[in-house]
KEMAR-829252 format. One record per atom (N, C-alpha, C): atom name; residue number from 1; x, y, z. Coordinates in pm, whole numbers, plus 50000, padded with zeros to 5 digits. Atoms other than C-alpha are relative to their C-alpha. Layout:
N
<pt><atom>CA</atom><n>NUM</n><u>X</u><v>Y</v><w>Z</w></pt>
...
//
This chain:
55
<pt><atom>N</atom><n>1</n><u>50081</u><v>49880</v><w>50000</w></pt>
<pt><atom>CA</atom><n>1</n><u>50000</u><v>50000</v><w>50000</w></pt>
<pt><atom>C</atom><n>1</n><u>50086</u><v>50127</v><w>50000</w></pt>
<pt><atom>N</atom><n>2</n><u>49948</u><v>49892</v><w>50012</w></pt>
<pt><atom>CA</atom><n>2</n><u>50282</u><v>50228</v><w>50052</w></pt>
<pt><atom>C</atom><n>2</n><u>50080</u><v>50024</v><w>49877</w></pt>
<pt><atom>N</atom><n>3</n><u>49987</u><v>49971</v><w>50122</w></pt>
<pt><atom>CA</atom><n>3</n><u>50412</u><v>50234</v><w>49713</w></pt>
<pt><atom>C</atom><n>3</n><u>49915</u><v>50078</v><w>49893</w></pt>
<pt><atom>N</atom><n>4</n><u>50014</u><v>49882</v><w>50067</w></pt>
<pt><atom>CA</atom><n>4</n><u>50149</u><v>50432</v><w>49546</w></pt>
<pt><atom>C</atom><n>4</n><u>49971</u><v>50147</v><w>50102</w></pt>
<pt><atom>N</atom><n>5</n><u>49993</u><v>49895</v><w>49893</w></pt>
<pt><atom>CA</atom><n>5</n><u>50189</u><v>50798</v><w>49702</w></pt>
<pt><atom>C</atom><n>5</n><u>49864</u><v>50108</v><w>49986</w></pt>
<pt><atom>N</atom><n>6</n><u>50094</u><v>49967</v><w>49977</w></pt>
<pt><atom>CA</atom><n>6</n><u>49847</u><v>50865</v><w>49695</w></pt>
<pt><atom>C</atom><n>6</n><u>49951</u><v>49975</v><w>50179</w></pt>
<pt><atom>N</atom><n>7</n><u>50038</u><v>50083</v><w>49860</w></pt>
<pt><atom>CA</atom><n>7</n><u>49820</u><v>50623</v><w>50015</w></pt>
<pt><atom>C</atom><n>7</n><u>50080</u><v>50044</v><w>50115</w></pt>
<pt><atom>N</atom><n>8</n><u>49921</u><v>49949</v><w>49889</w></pt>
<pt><atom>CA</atom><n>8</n><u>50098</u><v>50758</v><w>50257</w></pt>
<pt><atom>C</atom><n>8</n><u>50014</u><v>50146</v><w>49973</w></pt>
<pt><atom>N</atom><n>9</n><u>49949</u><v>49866</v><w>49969</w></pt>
<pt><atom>CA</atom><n>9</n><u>50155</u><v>51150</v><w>50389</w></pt>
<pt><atom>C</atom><n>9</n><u>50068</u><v>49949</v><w>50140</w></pt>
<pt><atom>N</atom><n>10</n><u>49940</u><v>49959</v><w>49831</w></pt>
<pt><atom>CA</atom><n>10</n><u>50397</u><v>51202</v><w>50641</w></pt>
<pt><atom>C</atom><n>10</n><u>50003</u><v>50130</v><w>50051</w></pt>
<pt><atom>N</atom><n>11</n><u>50004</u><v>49896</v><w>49952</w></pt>
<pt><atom>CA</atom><n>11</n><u>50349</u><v>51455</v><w>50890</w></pt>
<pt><atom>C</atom><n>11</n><u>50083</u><v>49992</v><w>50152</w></pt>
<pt><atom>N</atom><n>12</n><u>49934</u><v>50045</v><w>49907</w></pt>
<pt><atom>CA</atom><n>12</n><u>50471</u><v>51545</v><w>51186</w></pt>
<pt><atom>C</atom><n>12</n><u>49901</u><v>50043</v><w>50134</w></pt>
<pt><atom>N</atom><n>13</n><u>50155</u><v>50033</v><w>49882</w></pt>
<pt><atom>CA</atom><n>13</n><u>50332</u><v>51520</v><w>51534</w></pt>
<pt><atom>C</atom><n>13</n><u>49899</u><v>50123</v><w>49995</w></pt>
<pt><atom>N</atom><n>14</n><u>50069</u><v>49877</v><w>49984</w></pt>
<pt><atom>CA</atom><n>14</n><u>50227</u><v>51904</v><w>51527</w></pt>
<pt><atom>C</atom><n>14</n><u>49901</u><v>50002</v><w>49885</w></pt>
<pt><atom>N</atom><n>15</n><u>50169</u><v>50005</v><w>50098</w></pt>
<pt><atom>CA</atom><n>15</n><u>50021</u><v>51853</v><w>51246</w></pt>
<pt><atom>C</atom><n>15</n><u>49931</u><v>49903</v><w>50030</w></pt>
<pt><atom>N</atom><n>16</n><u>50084</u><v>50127</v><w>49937</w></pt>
<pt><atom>CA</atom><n>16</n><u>49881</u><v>51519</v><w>51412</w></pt>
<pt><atom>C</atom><n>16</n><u>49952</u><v>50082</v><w>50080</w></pt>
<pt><atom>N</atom><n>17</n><u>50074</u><v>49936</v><w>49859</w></pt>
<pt><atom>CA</atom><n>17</n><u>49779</u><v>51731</v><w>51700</w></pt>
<pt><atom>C</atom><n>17</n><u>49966</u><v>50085</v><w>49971</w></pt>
<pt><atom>N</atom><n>18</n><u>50068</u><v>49902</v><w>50068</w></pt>
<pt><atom>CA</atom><n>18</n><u>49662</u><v>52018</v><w>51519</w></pt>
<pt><atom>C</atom><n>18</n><u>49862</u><v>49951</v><w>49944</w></pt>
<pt><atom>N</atom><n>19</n><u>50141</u><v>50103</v><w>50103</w></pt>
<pt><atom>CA</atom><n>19</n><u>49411</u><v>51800</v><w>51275</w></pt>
<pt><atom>C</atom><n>19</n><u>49934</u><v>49910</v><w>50132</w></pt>
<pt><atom>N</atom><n>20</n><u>50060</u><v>50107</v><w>49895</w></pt>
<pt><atom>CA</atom><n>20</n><u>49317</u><v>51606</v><w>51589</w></pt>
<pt><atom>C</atom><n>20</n><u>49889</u><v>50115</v><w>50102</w></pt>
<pt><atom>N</atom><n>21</n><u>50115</u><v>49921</v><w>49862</w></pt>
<pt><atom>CA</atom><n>21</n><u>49222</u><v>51902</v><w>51828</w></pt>
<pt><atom>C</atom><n>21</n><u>49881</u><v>50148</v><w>49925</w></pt>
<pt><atom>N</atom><n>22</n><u>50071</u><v>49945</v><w>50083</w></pt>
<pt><atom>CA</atom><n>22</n><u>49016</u><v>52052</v><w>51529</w></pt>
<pt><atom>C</atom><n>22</n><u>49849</u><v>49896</v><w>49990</w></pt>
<pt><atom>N</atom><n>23</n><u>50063</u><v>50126</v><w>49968</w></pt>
<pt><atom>CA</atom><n>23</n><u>48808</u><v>51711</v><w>51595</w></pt>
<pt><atom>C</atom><n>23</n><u>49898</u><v>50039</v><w>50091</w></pt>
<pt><atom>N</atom><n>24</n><u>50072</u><v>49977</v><w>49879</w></pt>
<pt><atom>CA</atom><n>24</n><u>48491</u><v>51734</v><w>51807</w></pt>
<pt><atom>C</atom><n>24</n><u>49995</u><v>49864</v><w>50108</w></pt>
<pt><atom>N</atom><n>25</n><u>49938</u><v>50089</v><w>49874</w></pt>
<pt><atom>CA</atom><n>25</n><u>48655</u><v>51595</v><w>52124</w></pt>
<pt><atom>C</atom><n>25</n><u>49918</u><v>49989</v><w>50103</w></pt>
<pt><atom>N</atom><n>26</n><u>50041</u><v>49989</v><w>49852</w></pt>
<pt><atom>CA</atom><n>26</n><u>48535</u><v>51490</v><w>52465</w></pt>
<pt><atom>C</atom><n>26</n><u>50144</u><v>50041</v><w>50069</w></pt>
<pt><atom>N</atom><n>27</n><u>49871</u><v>49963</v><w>49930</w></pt>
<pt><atom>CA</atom><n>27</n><u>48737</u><v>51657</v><w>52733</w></pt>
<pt><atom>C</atom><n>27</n><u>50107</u><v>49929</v><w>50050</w></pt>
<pt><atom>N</atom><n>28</n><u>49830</u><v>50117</v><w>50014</w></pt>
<pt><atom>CA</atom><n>28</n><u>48961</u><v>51326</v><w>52806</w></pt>
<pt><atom>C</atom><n>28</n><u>50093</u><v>50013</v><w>49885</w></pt>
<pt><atom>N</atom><n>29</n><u>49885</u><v>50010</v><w>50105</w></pt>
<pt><atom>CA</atom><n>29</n><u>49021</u><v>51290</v><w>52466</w></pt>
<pt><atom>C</atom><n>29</n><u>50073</u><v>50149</v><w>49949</w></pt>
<pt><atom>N</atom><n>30</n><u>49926</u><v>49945</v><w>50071</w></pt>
<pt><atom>CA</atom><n>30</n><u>49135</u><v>51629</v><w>52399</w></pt>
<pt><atom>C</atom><n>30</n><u>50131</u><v>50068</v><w>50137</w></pt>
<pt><atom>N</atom><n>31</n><u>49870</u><v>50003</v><w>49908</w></pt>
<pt><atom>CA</atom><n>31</n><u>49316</u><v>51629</v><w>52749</w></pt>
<pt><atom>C</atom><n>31</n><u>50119</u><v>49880</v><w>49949</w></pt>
<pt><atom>N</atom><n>32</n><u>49877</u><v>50107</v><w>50024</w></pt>
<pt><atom>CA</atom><n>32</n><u>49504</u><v>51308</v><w>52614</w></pt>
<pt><atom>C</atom><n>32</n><u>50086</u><v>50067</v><w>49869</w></pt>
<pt><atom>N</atom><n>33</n><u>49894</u><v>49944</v><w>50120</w></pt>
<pt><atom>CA</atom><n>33</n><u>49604</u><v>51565</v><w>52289</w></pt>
<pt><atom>C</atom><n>33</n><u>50111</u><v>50070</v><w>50042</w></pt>
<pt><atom>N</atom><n>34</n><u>49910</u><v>49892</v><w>49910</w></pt>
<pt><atom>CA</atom><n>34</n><u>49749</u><v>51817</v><w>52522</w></pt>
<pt><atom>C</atom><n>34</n><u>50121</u><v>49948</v><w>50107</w></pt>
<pt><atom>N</atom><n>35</n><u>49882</u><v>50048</v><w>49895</w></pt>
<pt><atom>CA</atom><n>35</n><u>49983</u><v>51607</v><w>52725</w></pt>
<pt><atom>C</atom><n>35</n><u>50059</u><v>49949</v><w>49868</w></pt>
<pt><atom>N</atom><n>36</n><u>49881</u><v>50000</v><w>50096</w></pt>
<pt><atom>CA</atom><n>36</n><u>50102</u><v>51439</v><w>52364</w></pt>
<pt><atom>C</atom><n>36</n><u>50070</u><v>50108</v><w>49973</w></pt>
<pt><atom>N</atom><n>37</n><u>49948</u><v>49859</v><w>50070</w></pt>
<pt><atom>CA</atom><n>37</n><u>50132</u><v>51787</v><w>52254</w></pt>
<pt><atom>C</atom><n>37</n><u>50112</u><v>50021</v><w>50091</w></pt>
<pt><atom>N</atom><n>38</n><u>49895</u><v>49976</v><w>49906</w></pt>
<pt><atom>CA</atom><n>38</n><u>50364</u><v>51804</v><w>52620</w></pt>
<pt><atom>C</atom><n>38</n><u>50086</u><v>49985</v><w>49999</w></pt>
<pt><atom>N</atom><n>39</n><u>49914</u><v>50085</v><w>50062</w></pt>
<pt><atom>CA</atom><n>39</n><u>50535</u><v>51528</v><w>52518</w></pt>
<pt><atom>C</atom><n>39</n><u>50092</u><v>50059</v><w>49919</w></pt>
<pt><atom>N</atom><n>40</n><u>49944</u><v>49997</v><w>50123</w></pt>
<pt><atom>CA</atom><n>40</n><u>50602</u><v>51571</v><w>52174</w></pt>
<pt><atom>C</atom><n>40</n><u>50066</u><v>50126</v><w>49919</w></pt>
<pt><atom>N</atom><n>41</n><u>49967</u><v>49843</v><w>50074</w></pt>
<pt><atom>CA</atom><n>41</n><u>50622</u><v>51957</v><w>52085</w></pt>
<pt><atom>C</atom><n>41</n><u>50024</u><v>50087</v><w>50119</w></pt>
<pt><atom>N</atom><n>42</n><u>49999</u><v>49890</v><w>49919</w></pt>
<pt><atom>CA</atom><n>42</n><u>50609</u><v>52144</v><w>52371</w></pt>
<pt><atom>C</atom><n>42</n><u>50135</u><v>50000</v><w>50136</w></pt>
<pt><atom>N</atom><n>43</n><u>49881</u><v>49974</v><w>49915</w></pt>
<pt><atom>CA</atom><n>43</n><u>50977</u><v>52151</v><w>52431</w></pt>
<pt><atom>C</atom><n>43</n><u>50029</u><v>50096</v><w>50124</w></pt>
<pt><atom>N</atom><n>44</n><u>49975</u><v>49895</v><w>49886</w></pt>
<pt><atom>CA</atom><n>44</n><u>51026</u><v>52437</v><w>52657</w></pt>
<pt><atom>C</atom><n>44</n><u>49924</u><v>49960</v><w>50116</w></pt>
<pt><atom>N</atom><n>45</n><u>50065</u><v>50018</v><w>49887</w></pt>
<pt><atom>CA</atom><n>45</n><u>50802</u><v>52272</v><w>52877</w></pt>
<pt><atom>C</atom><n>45</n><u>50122</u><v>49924</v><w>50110</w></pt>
<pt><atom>N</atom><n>46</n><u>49926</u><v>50078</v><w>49903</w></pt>
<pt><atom>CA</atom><n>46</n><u>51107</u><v>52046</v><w>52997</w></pt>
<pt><atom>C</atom><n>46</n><u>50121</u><v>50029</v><w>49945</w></pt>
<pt><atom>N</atom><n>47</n><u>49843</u><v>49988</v><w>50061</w></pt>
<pt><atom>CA</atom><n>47</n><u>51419</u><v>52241</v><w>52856</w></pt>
<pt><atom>C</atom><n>47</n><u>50081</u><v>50044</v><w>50173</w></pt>
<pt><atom>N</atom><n>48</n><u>49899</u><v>49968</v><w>49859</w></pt>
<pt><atom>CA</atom><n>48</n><u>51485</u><v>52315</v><w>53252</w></pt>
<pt><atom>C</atom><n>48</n><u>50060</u><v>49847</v><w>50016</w></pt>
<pt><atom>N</atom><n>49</n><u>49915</u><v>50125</v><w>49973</w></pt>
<pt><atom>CA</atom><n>49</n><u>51567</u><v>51939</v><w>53276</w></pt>
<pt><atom>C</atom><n>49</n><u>50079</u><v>49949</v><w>49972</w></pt>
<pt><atom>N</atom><n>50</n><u>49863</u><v>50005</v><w>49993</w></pt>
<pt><atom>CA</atom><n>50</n><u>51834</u><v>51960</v><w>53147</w></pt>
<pt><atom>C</atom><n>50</n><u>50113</u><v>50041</v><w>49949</w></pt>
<pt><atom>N</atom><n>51</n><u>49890</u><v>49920</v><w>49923</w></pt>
<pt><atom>CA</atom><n>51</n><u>52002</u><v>52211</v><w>53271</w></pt>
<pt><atom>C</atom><n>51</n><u>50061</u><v>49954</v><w>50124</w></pt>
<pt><atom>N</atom><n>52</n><u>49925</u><v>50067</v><w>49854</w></pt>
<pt><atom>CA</atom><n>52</n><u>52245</u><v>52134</v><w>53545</w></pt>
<pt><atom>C</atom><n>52</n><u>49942</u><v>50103</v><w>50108</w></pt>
<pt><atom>N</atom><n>53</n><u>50085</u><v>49866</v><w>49900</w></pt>
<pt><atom>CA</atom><n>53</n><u>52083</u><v>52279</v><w>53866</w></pt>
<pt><atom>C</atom><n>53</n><u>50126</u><v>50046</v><w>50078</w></pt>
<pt><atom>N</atom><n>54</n><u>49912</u><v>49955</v><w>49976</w></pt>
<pt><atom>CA</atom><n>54</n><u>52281</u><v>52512</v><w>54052</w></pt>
<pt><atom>C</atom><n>54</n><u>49985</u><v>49932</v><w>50200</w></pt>
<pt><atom>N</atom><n>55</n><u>50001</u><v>49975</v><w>49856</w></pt>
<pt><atom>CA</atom><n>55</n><u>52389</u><v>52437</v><w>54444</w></pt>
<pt><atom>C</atom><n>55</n><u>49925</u><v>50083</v><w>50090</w></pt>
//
């Protein structure tokens, strides 16, 4: 199936989670977008971890 390129797009997660929370969600499921989104894109959320902490 992945040989004709009608059948595969690759994207990346931010457009998975974009096209997803455009979706009419229940509030789990669009709390379960927002923690991938934590995960996956929302670097700065954990760029303090690693940093070396100071004394």
């Amino acid at each position: 199936m992945l040989t004709e390129k009608d059948n595969f797009k690759a994207i990346t997660y931010k457009e998975y989670i974009e096209n997803i929370q455009r979706l009419d969600l229940t509030w789990e499921q669009r709390e379960w977008t927002m923690l991938l989104w934590a995960r996956y894109c929302g670097l700065q959320l954990s760029r303090h971890t690693t940093t070396k902490l100071e004394d």
